[in-house]
C-alpha positions in Angstrom: 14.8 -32.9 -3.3 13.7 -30.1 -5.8 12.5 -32.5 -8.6 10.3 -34.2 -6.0 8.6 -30.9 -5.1 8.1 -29.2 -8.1 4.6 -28.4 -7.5 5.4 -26.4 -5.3 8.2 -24.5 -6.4 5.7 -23.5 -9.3 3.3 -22.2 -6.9 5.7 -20.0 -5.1 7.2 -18.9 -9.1 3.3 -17.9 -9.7 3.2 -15.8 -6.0 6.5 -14.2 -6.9 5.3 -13.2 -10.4 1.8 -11.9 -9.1 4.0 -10.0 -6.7 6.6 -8.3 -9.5 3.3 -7.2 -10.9 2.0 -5.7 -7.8 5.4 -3.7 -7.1 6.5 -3.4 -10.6 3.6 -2.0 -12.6 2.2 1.9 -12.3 -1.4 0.8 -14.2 -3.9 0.1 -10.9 -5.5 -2.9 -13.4 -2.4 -4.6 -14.0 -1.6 -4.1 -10.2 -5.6 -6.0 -9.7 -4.2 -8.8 -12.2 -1.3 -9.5 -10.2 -3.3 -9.2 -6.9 -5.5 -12.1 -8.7 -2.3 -14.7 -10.0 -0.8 -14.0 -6.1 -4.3 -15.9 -4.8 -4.0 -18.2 -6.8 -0.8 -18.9 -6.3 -1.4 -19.3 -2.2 -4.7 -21.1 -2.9 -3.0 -23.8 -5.2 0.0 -23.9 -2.6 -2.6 -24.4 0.1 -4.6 -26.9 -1.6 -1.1 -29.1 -2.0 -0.4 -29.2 1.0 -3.8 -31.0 2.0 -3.0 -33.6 -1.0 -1.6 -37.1 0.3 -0.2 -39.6 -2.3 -3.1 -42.1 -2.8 -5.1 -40.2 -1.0 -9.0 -40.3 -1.9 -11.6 -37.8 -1.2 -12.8 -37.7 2.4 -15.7 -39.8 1.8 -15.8 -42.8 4.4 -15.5 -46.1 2.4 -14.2 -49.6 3.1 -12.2 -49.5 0.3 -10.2 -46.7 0.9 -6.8 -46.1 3.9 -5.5 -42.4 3.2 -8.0 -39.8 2.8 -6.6 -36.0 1.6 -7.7 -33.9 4.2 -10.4 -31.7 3.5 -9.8 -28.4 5.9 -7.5 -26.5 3.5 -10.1 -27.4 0.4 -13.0 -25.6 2.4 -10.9 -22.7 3.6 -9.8 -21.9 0.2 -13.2 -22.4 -1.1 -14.4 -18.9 1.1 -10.9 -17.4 0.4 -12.0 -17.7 -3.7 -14.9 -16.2 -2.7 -13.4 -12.8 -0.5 -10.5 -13.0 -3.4 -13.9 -12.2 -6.1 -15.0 -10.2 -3.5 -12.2 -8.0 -3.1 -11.5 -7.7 -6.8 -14.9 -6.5 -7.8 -14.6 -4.1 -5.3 -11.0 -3.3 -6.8 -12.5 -2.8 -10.3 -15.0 -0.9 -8.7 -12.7 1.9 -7.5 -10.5 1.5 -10.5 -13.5 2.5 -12.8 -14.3 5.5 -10.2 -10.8 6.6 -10.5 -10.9 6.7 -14.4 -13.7 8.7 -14.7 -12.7 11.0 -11.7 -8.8 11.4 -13.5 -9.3 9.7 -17.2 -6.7 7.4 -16.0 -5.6 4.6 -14.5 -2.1 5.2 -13.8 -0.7 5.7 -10.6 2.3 8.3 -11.2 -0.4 10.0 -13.4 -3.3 10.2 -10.7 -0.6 11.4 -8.2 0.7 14.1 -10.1 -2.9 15.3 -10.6 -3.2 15.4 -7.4 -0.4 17.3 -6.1 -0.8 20.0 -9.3 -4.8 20.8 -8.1 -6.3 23.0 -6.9 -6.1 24.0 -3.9 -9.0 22.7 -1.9 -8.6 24.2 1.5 -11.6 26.8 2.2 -11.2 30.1 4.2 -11.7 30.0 8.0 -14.9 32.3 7.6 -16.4 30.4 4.7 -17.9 27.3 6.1 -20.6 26.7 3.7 -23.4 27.2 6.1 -24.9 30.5 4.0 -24.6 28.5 1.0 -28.3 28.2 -0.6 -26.9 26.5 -3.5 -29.0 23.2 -4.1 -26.5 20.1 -2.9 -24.0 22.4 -0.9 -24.2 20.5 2.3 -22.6 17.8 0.5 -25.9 15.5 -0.2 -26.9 16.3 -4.0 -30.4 17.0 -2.5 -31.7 20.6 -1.7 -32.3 22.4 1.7 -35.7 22.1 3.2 -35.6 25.8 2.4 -35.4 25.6 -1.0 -38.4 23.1 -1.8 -41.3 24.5 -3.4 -44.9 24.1 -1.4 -45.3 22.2 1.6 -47.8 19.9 -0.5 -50.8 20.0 2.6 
């Protein structure tokens, strides 16, 4: 029974490995790697299960009985596509969190951030007699602060 579905079991090894990596590792681009080898792991298993011995593609033809059925190949088709999605948006972060900590490891980011600074402001210091360029939070100054009214 197991030699006949090998296949599979090595998708589900490749899952469980992406997983480990996931749980297992501290570095947020190792944790992105395994995120990657889980997907592939569920897109290969979910492309299997679509495959039929003898089974040609789902083109109508005279010569052909069995056809593989083509649902799970267009579903993982727009999953590789959120998967690439998701991942450049994961590198994304990753890269802001480097340059925001000079690191990309998470017991490292953590303990930065329970050692700050404290960010809490007073209760009468609300920022709103700030004339500071940016202070409202935008980078841009106050309409206060530009210089002629250019009419």
């Amino acid at each position: 029974m197991i030699a006949t579905h090998y296949v599979y079991w090595t998708f589900f090894a490749l899952m469980l490995i992406g997983l480990y990596v996931v749980i297992s590792h501290g570095n947020l681009l190792k944790k992105l790697i395994g995120l990657s080898l889980f997907q592939v792991g569920v897109f290969l298993f979910y492309i299997g299960l679509g495959k039929r011995d003898g089974g040609s593609a789902p083109i109508i033809s005279d010569d052909v009985e069995t056809y593989s059925h083509p649902l799970p190949q267009v579903l993982i088709l727009t999953a590789i596509v959120v998967g690439v999605a998701t991942l450049a948006v994961g590198l994304a972060l990753a890269v802001r969190i480097f340059e925001a900590y000079g690191t990309v490891e998470e017991d490292e980011i953590t303990e930065d951030d329970s050692t700050g600074p404290d960010c809490s402001e007073s209760a009468d210091d609300d920022g709103a007699n700030d004339d500071s360029p940016g202070s409202d939070g935008t980078g841009r100054p106050h309409d206060t602060d530009r210089q002629g009214s250019g009419s």
